[in-house]
C-alpha positions as CSV (number, residue, x, y, z in Angstrom):
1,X,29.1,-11.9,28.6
2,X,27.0,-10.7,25.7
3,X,26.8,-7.1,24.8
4,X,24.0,-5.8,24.0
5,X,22.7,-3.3,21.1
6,X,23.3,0.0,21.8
7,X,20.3,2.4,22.6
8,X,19.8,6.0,22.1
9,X,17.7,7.6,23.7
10,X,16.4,11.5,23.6
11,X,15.6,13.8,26.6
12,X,15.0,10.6,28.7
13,X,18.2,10.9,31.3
14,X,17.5,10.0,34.7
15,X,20.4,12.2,37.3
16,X,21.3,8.9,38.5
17,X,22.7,8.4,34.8
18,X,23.9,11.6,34.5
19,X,26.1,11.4,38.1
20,X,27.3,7.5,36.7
21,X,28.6,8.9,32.9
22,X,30.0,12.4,35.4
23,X,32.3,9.9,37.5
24,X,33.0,7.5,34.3
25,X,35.5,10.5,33.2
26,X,35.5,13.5,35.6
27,X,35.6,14.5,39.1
28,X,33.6,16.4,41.8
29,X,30.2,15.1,40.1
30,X,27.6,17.9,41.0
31,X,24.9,16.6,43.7
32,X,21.6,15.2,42.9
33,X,19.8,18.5,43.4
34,X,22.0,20.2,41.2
35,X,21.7,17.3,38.6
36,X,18.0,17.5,38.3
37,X,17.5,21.1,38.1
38,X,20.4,21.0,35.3
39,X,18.5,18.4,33.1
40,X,15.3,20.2,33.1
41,X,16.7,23.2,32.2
42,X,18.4,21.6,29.6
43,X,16.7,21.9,26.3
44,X,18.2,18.4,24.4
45,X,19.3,15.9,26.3
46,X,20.7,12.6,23.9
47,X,21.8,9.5,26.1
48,X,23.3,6.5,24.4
49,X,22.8,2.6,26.9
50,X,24.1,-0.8,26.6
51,X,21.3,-2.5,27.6
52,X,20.9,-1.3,31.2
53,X,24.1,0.6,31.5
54,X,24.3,4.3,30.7
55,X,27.6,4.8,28.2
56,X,27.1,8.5,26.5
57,X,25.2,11.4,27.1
58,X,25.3,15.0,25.5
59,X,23.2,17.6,26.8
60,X,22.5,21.5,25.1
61,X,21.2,24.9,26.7
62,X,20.3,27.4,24.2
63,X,17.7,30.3,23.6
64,X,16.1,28.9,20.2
65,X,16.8,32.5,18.5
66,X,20.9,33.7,18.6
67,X,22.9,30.8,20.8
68,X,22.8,27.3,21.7
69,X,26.0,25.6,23.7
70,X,26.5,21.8,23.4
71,X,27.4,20.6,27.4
72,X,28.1,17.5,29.5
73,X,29.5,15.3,25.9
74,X,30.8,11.8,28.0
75,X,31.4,8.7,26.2
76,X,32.8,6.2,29.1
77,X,36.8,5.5,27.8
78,X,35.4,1.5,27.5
79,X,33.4,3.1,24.4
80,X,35.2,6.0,22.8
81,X,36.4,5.4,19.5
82,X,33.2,3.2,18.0
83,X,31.3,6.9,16.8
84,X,29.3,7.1,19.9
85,X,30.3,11.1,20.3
86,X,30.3,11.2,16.5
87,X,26.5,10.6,16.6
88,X,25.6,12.4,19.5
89,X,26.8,15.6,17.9
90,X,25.2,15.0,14.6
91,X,22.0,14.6,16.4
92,X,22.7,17.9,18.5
93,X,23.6,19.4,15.2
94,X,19.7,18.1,13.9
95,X,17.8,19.2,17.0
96,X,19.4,23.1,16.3
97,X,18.7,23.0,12.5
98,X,15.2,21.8,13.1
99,X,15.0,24.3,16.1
100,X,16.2,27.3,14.0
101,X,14.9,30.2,12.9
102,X,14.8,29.7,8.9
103,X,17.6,31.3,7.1
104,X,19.3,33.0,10.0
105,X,22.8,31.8,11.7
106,X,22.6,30.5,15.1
107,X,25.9,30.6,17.0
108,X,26.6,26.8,18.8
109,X,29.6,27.0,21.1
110,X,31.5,23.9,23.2
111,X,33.9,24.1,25.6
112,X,36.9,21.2,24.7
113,X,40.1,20.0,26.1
114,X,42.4,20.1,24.3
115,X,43.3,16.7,23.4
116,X,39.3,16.4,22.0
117,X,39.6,19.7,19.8
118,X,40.1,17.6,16.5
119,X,37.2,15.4,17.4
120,X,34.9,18.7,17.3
121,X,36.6,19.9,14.4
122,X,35.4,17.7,11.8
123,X,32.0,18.7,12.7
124,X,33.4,22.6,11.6
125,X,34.1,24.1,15.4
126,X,36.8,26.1,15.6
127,X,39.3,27.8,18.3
128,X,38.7,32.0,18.1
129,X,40.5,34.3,19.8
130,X,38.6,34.7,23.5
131,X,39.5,33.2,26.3
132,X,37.0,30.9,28.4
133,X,36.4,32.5,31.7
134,X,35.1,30.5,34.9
135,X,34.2,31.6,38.0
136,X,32.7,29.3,40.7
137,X,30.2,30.7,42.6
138,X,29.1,28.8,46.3
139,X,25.6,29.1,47.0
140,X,24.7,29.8,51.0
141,X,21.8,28.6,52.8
142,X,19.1,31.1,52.5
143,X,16.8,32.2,55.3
């Protein structure tokens, strides 16, 4: 089979993708509903396709002004290692600089395992001294 050229594509995820590239490398994918909402809250979405065939995604939340946090990075294993997450950083990294407020510092944070923490270091993230906290929180039917 031939492959085809990779295509990148910006804010143009569908959350059938999103759920495919979810189970390519994690899992407990998050629902449909949940999927949606999550992409159009997001504020850059960047989605790399082989052909057809949905192989990366990145996504970021952020205010604009003080904080923006890099989510969701997923290169399927079948494509790691060719600079697939390598560009979809830099061009998180462009949407914040072009989003910026002009001569102020803008904290961007990512949460990494830690087997990926050099990857995200050559890009000049580094480990501080806090401590991630999670909490999952079930949401009931409301009358």
């Amino acid at each position: 089979m031939e492959k085809k050229q990779l295509n990148v594509k910006l804010n143009d995820l569908t959350a059938k993708s999103f759920i495919e590239l979810w189970e390519s490398v994690w899992d407990n994918p998050p629902t449909p509903e949940q999927t949606v909402l999550a992409l159009l809250n997001s504020i850059f979405i960047v989605s790399v396709y082989d052909g057809d065939k949905p192989v990366a995604m990145a996504r970021m939340l952020g205010d604009f002004g003080l904080d923006y946090y890099i989510k969701d990075v997923v290169v399927r294993p079948e494509y790691q290692n060719k600079g697939i997450g390598k560009m979809m950083i830099k061009q998180c990294m462009k949407f914040i600089r072009k989003n910026g407020v002009p001569g102020t510092d803008i904290c961007v944070e990512l949460c990494a395992a830690p087997d990926v923490i050099p990857f995200y270091e050559q890009f000049g993230f580094s480990s501080n001294e806090s401590k991630r906290l999670k909490r999952t929180c079930h949401i009931d039917n409301v009358l």
